[in-house]
C-alpha positions in Angstrom: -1.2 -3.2 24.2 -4.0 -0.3 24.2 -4.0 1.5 27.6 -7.4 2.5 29.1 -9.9 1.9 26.8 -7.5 3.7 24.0 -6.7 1.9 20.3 -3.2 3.5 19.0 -3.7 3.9 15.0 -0.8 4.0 13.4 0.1 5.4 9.9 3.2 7.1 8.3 3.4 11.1 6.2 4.1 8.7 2.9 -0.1 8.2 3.0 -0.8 11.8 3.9 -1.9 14.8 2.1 -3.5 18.3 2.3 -6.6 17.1 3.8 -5.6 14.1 6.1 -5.9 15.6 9.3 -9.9 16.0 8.8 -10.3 12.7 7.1 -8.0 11.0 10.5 -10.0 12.9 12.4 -13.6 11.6 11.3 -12.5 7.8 10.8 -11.1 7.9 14.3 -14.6 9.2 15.5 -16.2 6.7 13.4 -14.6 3.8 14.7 -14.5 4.9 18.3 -18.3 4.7 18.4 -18.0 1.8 16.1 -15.9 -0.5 18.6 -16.6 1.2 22.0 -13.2 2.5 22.4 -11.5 5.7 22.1 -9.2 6.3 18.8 -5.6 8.0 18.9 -4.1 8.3 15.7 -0.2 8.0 15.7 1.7 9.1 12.9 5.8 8.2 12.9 8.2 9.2 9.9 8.3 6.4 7.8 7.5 2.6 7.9 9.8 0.9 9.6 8.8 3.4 12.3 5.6 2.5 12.4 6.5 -1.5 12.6 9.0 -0.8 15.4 6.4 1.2 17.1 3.7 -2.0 16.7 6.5 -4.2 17.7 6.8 -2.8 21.3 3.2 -2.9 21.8 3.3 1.5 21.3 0.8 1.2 18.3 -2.3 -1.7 18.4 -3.2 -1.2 14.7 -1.7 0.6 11.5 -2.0 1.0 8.3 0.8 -0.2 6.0 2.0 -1.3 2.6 1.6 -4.4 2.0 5.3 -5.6 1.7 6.0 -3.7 5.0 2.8 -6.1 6.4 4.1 -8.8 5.0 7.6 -8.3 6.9 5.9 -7.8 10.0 3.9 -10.9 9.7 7.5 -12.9 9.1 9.3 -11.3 11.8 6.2 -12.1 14.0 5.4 -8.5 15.3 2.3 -8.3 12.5 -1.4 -9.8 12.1 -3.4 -8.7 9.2 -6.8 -7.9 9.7 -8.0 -6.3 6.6 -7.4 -5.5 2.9 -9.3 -2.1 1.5 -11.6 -2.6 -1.7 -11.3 -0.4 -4.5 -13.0 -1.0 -7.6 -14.4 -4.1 -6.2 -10.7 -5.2 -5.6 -7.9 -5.3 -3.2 -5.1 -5.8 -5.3 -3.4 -4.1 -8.0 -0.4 -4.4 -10.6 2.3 -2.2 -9.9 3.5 -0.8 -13.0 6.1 1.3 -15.1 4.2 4.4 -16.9 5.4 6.9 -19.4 4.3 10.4 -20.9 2.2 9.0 -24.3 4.6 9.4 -27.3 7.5 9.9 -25.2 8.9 6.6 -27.8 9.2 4.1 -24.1 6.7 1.2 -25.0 8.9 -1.7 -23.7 11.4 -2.6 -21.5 14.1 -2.4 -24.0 13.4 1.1 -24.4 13.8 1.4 -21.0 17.9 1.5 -20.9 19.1 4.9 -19.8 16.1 6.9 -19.1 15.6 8.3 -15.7 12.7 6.9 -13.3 11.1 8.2 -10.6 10.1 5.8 -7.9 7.6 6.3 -4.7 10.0 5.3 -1.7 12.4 2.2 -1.0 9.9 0.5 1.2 6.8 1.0 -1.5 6.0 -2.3 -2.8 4.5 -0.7 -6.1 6.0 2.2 -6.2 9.5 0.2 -6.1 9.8 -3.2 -4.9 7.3 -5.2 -6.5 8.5 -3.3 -10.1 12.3 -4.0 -9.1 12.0 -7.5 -8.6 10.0 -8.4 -11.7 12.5 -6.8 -13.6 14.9 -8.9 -11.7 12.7 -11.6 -13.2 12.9 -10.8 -16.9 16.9 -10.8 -16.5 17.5 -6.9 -16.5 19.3 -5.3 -13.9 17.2 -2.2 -12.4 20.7 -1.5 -11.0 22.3 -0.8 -14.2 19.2 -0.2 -16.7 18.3 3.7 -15.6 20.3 6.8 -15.9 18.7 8.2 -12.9 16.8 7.6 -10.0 14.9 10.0 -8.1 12.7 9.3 -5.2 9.5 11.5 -5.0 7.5 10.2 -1.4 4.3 9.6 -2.7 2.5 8.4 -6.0 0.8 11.7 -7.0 4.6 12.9 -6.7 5.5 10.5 -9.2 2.9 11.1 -11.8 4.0 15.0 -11.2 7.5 14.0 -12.1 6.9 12.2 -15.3 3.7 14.9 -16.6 6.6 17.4 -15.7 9.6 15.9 -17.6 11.7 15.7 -14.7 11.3 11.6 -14.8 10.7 9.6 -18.1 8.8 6.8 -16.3 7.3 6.2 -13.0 6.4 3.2 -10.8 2.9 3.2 -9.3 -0.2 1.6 -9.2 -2.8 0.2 -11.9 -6.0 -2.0 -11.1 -6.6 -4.0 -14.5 -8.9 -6.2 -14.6 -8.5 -10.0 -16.0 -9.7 -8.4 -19.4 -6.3 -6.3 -19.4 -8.6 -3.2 -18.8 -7.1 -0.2 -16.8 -9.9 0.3 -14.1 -7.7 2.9 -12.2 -4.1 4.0 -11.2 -2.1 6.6 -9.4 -2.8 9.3 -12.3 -6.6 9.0 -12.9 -6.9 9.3 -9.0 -4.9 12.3 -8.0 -6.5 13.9 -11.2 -3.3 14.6 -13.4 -3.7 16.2 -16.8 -1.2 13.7 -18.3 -1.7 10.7 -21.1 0.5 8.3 -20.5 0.9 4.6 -21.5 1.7 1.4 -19.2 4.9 0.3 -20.5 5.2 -2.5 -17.9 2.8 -4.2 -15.7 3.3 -7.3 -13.0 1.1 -9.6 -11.8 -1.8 -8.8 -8.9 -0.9 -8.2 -5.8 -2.5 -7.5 -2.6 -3.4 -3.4 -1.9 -2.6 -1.6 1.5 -3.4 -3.7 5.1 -4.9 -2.5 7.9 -2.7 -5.0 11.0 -2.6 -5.1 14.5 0.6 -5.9 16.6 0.4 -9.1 18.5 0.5 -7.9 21.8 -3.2 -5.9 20.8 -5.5 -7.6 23.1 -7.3 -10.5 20.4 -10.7 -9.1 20.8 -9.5 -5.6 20.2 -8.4 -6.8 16.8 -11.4 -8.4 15.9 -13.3 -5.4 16.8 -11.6 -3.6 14.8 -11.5 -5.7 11.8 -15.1 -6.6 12.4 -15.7 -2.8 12.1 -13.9 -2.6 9.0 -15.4 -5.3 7.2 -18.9 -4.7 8.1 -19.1 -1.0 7.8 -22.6 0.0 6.4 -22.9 1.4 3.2 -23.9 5.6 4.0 -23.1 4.9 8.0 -20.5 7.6 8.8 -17.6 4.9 9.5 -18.4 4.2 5.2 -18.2 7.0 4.3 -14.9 8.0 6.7 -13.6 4.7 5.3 -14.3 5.9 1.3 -12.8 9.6 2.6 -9.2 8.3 4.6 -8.6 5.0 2.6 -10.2 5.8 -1.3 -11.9 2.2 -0.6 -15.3 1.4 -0.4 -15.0 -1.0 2.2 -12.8 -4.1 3.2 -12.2 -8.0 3.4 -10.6 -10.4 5.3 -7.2 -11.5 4.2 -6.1 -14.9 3.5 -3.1 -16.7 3.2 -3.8 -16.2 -0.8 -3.6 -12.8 -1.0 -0.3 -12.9 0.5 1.5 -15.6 -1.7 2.7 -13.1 -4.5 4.1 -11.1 -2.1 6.0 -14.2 -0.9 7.5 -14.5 -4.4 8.8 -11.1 -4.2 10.4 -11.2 -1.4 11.9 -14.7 -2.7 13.3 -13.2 -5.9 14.0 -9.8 -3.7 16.7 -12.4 -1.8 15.1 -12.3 1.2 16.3 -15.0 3.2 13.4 -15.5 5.5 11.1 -18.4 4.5 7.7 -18.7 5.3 4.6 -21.1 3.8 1.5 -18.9 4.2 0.3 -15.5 5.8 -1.8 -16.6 9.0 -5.1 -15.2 9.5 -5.6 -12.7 12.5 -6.2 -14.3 15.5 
């Protein structure tokens, strides 16, 4: 749990860039006057780090893919406490992208190019894309000639404007029209055209979660922070600055139940009827 009046925020390199130290810096200022305590970010090398970290009661809050939440909520080391809105939304459809006229418009014309993929932990930057592939009866095993694992999405959308990947996994937000709203490669500002060769359902964004030996309160100050940040206070606009968001929700069990389907056709064998809320 915290230690004197301290929230440990926890976050792994996969979510950083150039400027993160700055941004960390001013959210965790933000938040401290927000809430009444002080803010320590925590950084660890990957994911699972951070979960293990949470698990021992070393990190109160992090911010965390969703799958990785998700897993934490199963094992029983997680709470979530808040999904980040972006484009009025919190989820997204992770997707499979090409170059525009590269000739890759459908999974058939998938077989034997070479992909580029976020990380093994990403859930649409690898798992959410894998599994529903896994659900249209093609082996991700055996349909690429390549795989190459880049670290973060703008990596990805370098490696297929580059040529050094044919398609990417990442993230799209389209809307129930089938509009693209946003993705990986309007964001980081690429100079690329490219074309959505595959798309999955919605699924939740990023989740802000606290460890369940965090002190109750403490997590609902924090998520009460979150969620009721005022539009132009400076915890808004640290929030816009850190997380791309424009604010956040609550969770609910809802948001989690597509996430419970990958994991089901990912073979996980842990079972589980809904996501509870945070306490």
């Amino acid at each position: 749990m915290s230690d004197g009046g301290v929230l440990r925020f926890g976050l792994a390199p996969a979510t950083w860039d150039a400027r993160i130290d700055a941004r960390l810096a001013a959210f965790s200022r933000a938040l401290a006057a927000q809430i009444g305590m002080s803010v320590l970010p925590v950084a660890s090398s990957d994911y699972r780090g951070i979960v293990g970290a949470v698990a021992r009661g070393e990190v109160d809050v992090a911010w965390l893919p969703p799958l990785v939440a998700l897993r934490g909520v199963v094992e029983g080391s997680l709470l979530p406490l808040a999904l980040p809105l972006r484009g009025g939304v919190s989820s997204f459809s992770a997707v499979l992208f090409a170059r525009r006229g590269a000739g890759i418009r459908s999974v058939d014309e998938l077989r034997g190019r070479r992909v580029a993929w976020v990380d093994r932990q990403s859930a649409s930057g690898y798992l959410v894309v894998r599994a529903h592939l896994d659900e249209l009866g093609v082996d991700p095993d055996a349909l690429f000639s390549r795989e190459v694992f880049c670290g973060t999405h703008p990596r990805v959308v370098h490696a297929v404007a580059t040529g050094d990947a044919d398609v990417g996994a990442t993230y799209a937000r389209i809307d129930s029209a089938n509009n693209l709203r946003s993705a990986s490669w309007t964001e980081c500002g690429a100079e690329v055209d490219v074309e959505v060769v595959l798309a999955t359902s919605h699924v939740p964004a990023d989740v802000v979660a606290m460890g369940r030996r965090t002190p109750a309160g403490e997590g609902r100050l924090v998520a009460d922070a979150l969620i009721g940040a005022r539009p132009g206070s400076p915890l808004s606009r640290a929030i816009t600055e850190l997380f791309h968001a424009e604010g956040f929700e609550r969770p609910t069990s809802t948001h989690f139940s597509p996430l419970a389907r990958v994991l089901h056709a990912m073979g996980d064998p842990r079972r589980f009827p809904s996501v509870p809320p945070p306490r």
